[in-house]
C-alpha positions in Angstrom: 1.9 18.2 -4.8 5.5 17.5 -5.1 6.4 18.4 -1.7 3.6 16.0 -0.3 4.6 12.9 -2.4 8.3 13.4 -1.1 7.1 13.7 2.0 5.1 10.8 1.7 7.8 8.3 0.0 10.3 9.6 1.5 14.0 7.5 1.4 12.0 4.5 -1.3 13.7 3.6 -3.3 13.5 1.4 -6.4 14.7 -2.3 -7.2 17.1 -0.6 -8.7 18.6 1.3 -6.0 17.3 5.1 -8.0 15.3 7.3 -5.6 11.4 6.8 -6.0 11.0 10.5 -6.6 12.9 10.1 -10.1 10.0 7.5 -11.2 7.5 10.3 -9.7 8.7 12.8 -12.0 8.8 10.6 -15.2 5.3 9.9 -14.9 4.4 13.2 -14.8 7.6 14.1 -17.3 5.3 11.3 -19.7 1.8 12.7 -19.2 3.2 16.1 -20.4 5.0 14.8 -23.4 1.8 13.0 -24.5 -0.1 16.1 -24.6 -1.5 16.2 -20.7 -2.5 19.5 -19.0 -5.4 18.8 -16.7 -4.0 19.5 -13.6 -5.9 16.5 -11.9 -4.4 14.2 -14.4 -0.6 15.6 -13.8 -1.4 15.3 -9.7 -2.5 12.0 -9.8 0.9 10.8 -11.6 2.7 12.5 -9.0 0.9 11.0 -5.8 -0.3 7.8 -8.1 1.3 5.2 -5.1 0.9 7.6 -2.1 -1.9 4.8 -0.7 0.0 1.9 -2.1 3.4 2.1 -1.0 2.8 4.5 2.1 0.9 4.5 5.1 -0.7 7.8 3.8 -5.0 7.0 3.2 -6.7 8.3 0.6 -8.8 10.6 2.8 -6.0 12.7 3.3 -4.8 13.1 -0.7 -9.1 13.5 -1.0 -8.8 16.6 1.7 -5.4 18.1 0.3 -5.7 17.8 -3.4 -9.4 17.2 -4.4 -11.9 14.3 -5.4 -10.7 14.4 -9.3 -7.2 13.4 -7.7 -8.2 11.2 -4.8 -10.6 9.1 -7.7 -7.4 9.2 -9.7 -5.1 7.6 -7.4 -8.3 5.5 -6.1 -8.1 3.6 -9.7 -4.2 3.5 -9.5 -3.9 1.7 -6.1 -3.6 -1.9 -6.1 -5.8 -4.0 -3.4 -3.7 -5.9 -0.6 -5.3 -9.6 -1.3 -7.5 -11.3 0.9 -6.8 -13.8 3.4 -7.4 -16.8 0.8 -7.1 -15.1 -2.7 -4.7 -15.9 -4.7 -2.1 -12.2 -5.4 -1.3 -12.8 -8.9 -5.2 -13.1 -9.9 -5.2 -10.0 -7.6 -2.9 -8.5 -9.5 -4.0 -9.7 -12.7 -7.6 -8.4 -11.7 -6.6 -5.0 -10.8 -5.2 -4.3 -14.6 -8.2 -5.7 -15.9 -10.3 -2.9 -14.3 -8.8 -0.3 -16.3 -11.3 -1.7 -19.2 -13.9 0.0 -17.3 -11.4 3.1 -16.2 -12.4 6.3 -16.8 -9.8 7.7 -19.7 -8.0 10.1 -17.0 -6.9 6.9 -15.0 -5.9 4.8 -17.6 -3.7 7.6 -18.9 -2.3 7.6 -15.2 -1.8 4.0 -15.8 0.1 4.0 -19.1 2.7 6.7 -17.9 3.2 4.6 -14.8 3.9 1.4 -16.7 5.8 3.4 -19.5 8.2 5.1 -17.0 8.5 1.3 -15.4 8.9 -0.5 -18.4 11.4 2.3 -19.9 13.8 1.2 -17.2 13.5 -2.6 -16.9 16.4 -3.5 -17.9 17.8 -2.2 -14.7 15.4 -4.4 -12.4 17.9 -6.2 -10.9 16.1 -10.0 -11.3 16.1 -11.2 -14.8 12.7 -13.1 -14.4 10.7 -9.9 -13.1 12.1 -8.5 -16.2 10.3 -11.6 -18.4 7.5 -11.0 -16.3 6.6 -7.4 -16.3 7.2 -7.3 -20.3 4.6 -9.9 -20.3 2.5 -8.5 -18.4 3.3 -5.2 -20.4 2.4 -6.8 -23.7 -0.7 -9.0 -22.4 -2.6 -6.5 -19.6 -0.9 -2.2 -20.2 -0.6 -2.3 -24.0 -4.3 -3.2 -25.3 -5.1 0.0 -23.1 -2.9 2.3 -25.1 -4.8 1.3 -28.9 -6.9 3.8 -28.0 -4.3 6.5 -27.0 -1.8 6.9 -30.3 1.1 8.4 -28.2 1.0 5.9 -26.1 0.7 3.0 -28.6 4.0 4.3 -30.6 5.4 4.6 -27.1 4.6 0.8 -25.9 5.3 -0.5 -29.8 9.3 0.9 -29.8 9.7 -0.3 -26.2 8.0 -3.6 -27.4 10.7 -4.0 -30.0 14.1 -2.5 -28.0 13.1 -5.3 -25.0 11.9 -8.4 -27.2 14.7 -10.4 -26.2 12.8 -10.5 -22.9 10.0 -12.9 -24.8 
């Protein structure tokens, strides 16, 4: 799995200028420390933006790794909008669906937005930084109520950045 998603990312980087595989293995890093061993789970936070930010499909993360994975990563990939829709109701859309998400994917989700969020003050635009706590707070954190590790996680991460409100 690891091999693939290096492969697949391969020189990304993030807004920060950190290689994309360090963000790769904090999500998985987070899935472990909240008490995560299915093995799907831990693959699809390792290959969770293979379809998103590479020109990799999800027929070929289906054939290598699995439907429990390929489903996985299915939930965690963000539609391109349409000609016509607006992206942020896109956006805000996509994070909505995770209501409806079966429990694996929305633990996916939280360790992806947890890893993010752990690190925003290094996002090199001060108003992404507004935004994404916002965001955090409004769309990621009602999901983790129902998750207690998480919940602690978002709530002291809530308080360190709340000069970001």
């Amino acid at each position: 799995t690891w091999d693939y998603a290096l492969k697949c990312h391969g020189e990304q980087m993030r807004p920060n200028h950190e290689p994309y595989s360090v963000h790769l293995l904090e999500v998985v890093e987070i899935l472990v420390a909240s008490g995560i061993r299915d093995c799907d789970i831990l693959q699809a936070g390792m290959l969770h933006d293979v379809v998103e930010d590479t020109p990799h499909p999800l027929s070929d993360i289906r054939e290598l790794f699995g439907n429990g994975v390929a489903e996985l990563v299915d939930w965690m990939t963000k539609p391109e909008p349409r000609p016509g829709q607006d992206p942020a109701e896109v956006r805000r859309a996509y994070l909505r669906q995770f209501a409806q998400a079966p429990p694996q994917a929305t633990m996916v989700k939280l360790a992806d937005r947890l890893s993010n969020v752990q690190r925003l003050h290094t996002h090199p635009r001060h108003a992404k930084q507004r935004s994404y706590y916002q965001e955090t707070v409004e769309e990621i954190m009602p999901h983790a109520r129902a998750h207690p590790w998480f919940a602690r996680q978002f709530q002291s991460w809530q308080k360190a950045f709340a000069h970001l409100t």
